[in-house]
N, C-alpha and C positions, 0 to 999 in steps of 0.2 A: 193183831196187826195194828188196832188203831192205837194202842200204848206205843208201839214200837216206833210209828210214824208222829209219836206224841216227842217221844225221847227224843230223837234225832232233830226234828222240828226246834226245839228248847234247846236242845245241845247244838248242833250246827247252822241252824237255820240264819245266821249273822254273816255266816261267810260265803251263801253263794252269789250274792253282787259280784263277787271280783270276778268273776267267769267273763261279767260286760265288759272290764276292763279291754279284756283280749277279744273278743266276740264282736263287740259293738262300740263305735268310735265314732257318733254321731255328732258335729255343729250343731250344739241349740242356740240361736239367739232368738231373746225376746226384743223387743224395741226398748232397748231402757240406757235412762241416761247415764252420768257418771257414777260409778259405783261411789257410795256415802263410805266415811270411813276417817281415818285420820288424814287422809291427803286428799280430801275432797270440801268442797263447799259446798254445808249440808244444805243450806238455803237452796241448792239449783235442785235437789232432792224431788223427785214426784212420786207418789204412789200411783200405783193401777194397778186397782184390787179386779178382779176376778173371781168371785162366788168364794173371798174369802183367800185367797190368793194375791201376793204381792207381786204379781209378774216383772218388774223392776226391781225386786228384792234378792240377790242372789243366792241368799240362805234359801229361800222361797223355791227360787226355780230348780237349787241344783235339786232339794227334795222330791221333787214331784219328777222330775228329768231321773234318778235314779230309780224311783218306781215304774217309771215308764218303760223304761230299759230292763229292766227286772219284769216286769210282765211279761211282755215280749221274748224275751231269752225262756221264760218257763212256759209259755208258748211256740216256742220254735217258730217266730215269726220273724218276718226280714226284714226292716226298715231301707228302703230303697232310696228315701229321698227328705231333704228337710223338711220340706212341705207335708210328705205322710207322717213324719217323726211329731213336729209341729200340730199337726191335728190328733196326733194318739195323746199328747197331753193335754190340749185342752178339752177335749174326750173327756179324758179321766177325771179331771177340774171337774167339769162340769154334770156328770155322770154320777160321783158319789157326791157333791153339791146336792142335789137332786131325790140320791137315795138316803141322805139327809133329815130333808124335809118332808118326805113322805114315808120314812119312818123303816126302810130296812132293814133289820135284824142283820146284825152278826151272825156267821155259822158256829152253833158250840162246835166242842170237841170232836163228835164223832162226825157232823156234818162235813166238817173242815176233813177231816182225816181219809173221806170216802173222795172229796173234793178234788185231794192230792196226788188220788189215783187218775185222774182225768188227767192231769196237766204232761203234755207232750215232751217235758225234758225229763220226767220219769218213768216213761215206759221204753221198754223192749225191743227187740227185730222185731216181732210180731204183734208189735199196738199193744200189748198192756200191763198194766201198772209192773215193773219189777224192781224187787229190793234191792237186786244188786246195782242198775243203773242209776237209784236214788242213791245209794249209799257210795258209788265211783263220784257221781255227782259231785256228790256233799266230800268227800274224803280227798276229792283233788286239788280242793280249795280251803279246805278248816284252816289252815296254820295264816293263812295270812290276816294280819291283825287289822287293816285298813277298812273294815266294813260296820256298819252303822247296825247298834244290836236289834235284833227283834226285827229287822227290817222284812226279810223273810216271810215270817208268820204273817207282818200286817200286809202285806203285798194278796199275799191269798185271799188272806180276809176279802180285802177293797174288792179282788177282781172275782168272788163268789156276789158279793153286792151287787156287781154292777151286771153279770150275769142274772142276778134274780132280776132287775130292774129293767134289762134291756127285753126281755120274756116279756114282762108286760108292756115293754112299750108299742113289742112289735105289732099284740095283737095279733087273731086268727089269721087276717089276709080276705080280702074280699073280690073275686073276682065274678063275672056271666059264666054262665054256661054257653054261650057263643063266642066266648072268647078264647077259653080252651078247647073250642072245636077248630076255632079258625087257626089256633097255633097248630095244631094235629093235621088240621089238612095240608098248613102251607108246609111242616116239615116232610109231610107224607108225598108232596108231588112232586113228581118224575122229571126231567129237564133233559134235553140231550142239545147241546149248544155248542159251538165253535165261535173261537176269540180269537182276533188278529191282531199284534203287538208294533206298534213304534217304539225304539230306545230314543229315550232323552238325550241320553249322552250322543248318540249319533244321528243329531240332528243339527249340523253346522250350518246353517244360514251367514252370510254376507250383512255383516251391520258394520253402519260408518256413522261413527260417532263423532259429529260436529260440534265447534265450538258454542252453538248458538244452542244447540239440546242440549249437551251435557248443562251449561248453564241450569236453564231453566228446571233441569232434572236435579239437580244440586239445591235449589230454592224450594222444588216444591217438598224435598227429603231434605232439608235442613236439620229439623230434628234426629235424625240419625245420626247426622256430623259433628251435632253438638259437644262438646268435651263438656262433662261434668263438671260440677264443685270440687275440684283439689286444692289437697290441704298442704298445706307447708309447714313441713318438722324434720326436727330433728332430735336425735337419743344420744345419752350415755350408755356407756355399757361398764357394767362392774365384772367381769370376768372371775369363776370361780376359779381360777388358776391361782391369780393374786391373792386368796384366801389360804391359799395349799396349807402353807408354812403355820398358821393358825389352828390350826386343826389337830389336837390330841390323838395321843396314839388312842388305839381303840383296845379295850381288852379282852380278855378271848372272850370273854359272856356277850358281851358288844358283837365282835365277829359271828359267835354262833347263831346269836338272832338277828343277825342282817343273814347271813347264811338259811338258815330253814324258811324266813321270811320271802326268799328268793330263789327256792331252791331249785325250782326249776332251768330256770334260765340260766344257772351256775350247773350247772348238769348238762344240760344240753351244749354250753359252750365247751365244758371239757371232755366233751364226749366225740365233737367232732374233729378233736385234734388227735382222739388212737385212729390204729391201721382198724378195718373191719375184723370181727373176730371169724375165724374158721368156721366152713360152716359143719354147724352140728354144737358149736359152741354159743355159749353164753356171754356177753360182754360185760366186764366186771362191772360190780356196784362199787361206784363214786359215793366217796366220803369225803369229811369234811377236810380232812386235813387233805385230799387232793385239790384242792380248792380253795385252801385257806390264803393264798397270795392272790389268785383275784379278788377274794373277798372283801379281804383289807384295801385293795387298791379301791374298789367299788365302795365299799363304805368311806375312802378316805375322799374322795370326790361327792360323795353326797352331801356328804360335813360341809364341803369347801362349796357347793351351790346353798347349802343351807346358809351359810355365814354372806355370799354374794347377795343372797336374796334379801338376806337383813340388811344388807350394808346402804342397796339399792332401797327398801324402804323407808329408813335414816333420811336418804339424801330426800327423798319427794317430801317425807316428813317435816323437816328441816324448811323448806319450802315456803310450806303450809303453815306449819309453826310460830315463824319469822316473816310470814306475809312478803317474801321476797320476791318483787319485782322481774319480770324477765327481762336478759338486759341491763341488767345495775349492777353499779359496785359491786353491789354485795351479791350480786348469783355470779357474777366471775370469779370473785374471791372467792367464792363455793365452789368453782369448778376449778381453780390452782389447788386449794387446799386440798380437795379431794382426787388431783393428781386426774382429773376427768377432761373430756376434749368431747366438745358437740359434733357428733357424725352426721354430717347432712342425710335428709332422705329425697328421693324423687321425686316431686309432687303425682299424687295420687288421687282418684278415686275410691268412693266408696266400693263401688267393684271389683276395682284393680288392688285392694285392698288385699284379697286372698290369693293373689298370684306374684305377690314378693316373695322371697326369700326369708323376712322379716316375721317375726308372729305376726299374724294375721290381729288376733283378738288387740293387741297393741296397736298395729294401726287405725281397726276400727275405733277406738276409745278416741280418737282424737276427734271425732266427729263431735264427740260431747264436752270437746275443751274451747276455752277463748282466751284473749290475751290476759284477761282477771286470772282465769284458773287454765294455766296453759303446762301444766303437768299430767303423767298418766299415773298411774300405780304400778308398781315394779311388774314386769312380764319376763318369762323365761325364754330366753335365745340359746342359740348356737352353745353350750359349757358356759352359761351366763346368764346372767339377770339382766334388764333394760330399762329405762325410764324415758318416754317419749315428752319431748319438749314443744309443743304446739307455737308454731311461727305467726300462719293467717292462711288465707282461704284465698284460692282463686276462683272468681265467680267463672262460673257459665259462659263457655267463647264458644263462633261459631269460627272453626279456620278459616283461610283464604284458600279458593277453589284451587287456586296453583300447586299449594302446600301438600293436597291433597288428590289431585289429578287422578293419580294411577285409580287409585280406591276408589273417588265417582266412577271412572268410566269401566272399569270394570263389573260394577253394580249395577250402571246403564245399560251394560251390553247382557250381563243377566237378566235384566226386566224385557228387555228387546227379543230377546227367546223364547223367554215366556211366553210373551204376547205372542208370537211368530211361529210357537211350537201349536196354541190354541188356534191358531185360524190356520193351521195346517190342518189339525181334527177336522176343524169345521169343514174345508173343503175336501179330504179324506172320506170323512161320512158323504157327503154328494156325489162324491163318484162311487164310492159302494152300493150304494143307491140305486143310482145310473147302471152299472152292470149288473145288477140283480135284477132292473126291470128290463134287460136284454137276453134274460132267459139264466144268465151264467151264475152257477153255485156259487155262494159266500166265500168256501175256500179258492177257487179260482181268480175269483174279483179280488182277493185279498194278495193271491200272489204277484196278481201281474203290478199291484200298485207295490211290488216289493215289502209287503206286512208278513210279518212270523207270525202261521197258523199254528192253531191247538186244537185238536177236536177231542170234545168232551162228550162219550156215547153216555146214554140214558142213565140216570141214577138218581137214586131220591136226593132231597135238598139235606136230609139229617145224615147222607152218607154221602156229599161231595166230594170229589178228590181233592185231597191235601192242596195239592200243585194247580188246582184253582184259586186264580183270586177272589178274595172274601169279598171284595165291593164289585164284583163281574157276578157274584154270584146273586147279591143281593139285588142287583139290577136287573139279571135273567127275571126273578120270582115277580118283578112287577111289569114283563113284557108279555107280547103276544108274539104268538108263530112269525115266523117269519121278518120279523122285524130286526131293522138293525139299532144297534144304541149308540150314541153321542159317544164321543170319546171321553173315558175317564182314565186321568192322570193318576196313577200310585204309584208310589218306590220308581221312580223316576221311568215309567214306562205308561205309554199310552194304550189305553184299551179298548178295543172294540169286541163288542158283542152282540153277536145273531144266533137269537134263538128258532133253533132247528124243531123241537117237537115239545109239547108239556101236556103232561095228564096230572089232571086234578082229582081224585080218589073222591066217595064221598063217604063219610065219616058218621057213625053214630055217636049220639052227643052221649051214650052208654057204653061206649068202646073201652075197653083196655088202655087205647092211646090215648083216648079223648080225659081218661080220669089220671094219668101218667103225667099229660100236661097241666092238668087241671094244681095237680099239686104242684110241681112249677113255679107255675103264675100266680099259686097264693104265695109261697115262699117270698117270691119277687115282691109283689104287694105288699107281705108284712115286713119285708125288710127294708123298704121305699119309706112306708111310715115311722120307721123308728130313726130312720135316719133324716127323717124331714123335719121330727120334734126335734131331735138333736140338735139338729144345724140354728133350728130355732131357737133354740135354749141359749145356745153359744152365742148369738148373735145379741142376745139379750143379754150376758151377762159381761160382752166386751165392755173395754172401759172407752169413752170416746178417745177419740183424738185429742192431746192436746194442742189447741192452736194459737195460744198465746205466743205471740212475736218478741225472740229474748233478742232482738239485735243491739236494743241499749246493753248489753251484758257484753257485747263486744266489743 
């Protein structure tokens, strides 16, 4: 087994990156300024190293940014957000940094080979290790030539290091033995409580929003109204179309391996242009010559983006080169000769930056340009290449209240609700109050003030019903009999709760439950500590801030 997973390892292990391609489509930005290069000015250049790490280096980040995603996929782990995507790499930065220095072996051969029977995108329906779903794995991806060699094997490596390393960071766990008793009794006691609901949404109050409030409510949230720094640009575009005619025929070897290189996706396209086959039948296998004309078309458009892309780094080159002026002779002459015409953009935020139409990464780039270096580096658009031409910057304006009327007072008449729905609670609760100190049941008092009851009979805290709220519930655990609670707001519903009855168990500190919790609450402990050195590590190895002011650069 362990040769076998040796073999495969050595032989395919290069090609299952591309899985991320389709799988995983995550925005990494780091903070980093204009990419250095031939159409950059290397002088505005900074490093920001990190434990060894040029986080402004894009060689740099995409490496660590494709191992990261490569962990995760052979974890069957889901990235949800840039922020979590963002901390699993400086994680790993900072994690084999770490295991580095304090000397963690590499796993040999066999260690690694047992290792790979753990990892969750080679096992089975039933959890564990099988050949066949390693080898589907590795076999639906071999042919594509676009993955970086050995990448595979060292992925493992890293993430068996950072597992021996994170074992010791977490330590046993230390917790009281009063402490997992007091978890065990509070999941063990009984609760039987009834809740009475306000909707948010069907609480319309009467507000008049005068000219002299909205004002003052518009000064004191200025900062909201603020419009950002936008930038003012504009781009060429080199369209691969205009390339078309440049473009060599392709010869069948060319075809074939754009063909097997993409075989997928040219299979599936012509697969949903037959009728369904009968059922009881098979639907024919697609070859190449059923597909040799989109082939050709698809390869003959890649050429022709290939050649735009070059065409488009020529011109920022050129540039750069020739230290051309924006706005001079010579960059209009650039822009006749080159048969090019400047396409305005809208002035934008950094925000509003990912909600054009436009690459995105292209517009962010302009934030790192000024009237010196007011070029981008060619970016792919719409069947084209781009080059963003940097105008100026509009600073920070606050509009005029007029301008924006609808929007303050609308936002006015939200906070007016708020405030109106909260001292609704408050006097809610006093009359709950009030009729419970006249004898009458919680659900009664609750209906006649028109609130939607719920009665919730008796049951432990560790077996709530679903269709309780979790902050109702957590409130009941620190009440007493009979008491009613404050109103709490969730998911746009106001909450009351009166606890109806609670028993408290008493718990040997040598229970079953008491040693149930006990391990628990070390788990939680040990995993609080490793992630508390962690965060510390990271913090220590950020690079500062740069705060040097480049406005003479503008």
């Amino acid at each position: 087994m362990i040769s076998w997973i040796q073999h495969h390892l050595i032989r395919h292990g290069r090609w299952i990156f591309l899985s991320l391609l389709a799988l995983i489509i995550v925005a990494f930005v780091f903070t980093i300024g204009n990419t250095p290069g031939c159409t950059t000015d290397q002088s505005a250049y900074r490093e920001q190293q990190f434990y060894g790490i040029d986080l402004n280096s894009p060689r740099d980040s995409q490496i660590i940014a494709d191992k990261a995603n490569l962990s995760a996929n052979l974890n069957r782990q889901q990235i949800r957000s840039e922020q979590q995507y963002q901390s699993l790499i400086l994680n790993r930065v900072a994690m084999l940094h770490l295991a580095d220095q304090i000397g963690v072996p590499t796993p040999d051969q066999a260690t690694l080979a047992e290792y790979i029977k753990t990892k969750p995108a080679f096992q089975g329906p039933e959890g564990q290790f099988s050949v066949d779903s390693y080898t589907a794995f590795v076999d639906s991806i071999e042919t594509n030539p676009r993955i970086q060699s050995g990448l595979v094997g060292l992925v493992l490596e890293e993430d068996y290091r950072i597992g021996q390393l994170m074992t010791v960071m977490s330590g046993p766990g230390f917790i009281l033995p009063s402490e997992a008793t007091a978890q065990t009794v509070s999941s063990q006691t009984t609760l039987e409580l009834t809740t009475a609901e306000i909707a948010y949404n069907d609480f319309n109050p009467s507000i008049e929003a005068d000219e002299a409030a909205l004002k003052e409510f518009f000064e004191a949230n200025s900062a909201r109204y603020t419009i950002a720094e936008r930038i003012q640009a504009s781009y060429v575009v080199f369209p691969a179309s205009k390339y078309a005619d440049q473009v060599a025929e392709a010869t069948e070897a060319e075809l074939r391996e754009h063909f097997i290189s993409n075989r997928a996706s040219f299979v599936d396209a012509y697969k949903a242009t037959l009728p369904e086959p009968a059922e009881g039948e098979e639907a024919p296998a697609v070859k190449f010559e059923d597909v040799r004309e989109a082939v050709a078309k698809s390869l003959k458009n890649q050429s022709a983006e290939r050649l735009a892309n070059e065409a488009a780094q020529a011109f920022a080159y050129t540039l750069y080169r020739d230290e051309v002026e924006r706005d001079s002779t010579v960059f209009n002459q650039l822009l006749n000769d080159s048969k090019l015409t400047l396409i305005p953009i809208e002035p934008y935020t950094a925000d509003g930056a990912a909600q054009r139409a436009l690459s995105p990464e292209m517009l962010e780039s302009a934030f790192a340009l000024n009237k010196k270096r007011y070029y981008s580096d060619a970016y792919p658009v719409s069947g084209a290449y781009a080059v963003l031409i940097y105008q100026d910057r509009i600073a920070p304006e606050l509009p005029e209240l007029e301008s924006i009327l609808t929007e303050v007072t609308a936002a006015y008449n939200a906070e007016q609700k708020r405030e109106l729905f909260n001292a609704k609670g408050e006097a809610l609760e006093t009359e709950l109050d009030a009729k419970l100190a006249e004898g009458k049941t919680f659900a009664d008092a609750a209906a006649e003030l028109e609130l939607k009851v719920n009665r919730f009979d008796a049951f432990k805290v560790s077996e709530a019903p679903r269709e309780l709220n979790r902050s109702a519930l957590q409130t009941a655990q620190g009440m007493e009999t009979g008491e009613v609670s404050a109103m709490l707001t969730t998911n746009q519903i106001g909450i009351f709760v009166y606890l109806e009855s609670k028993e408290i168990p008493e718990i040997a500190a040598d229970s079953e439950e008491a040693k149930q919790s006990a391990q628990f609450l070390t788990y939680l402990s040990s995993a609080a500590s490793s992630s508390s050195l962690m965060n510390e590590y990271i913090t220590i190895g950020l690079p500062e801030q740069d705060t040097e002011d480049e406005a003479a650069a503008e």
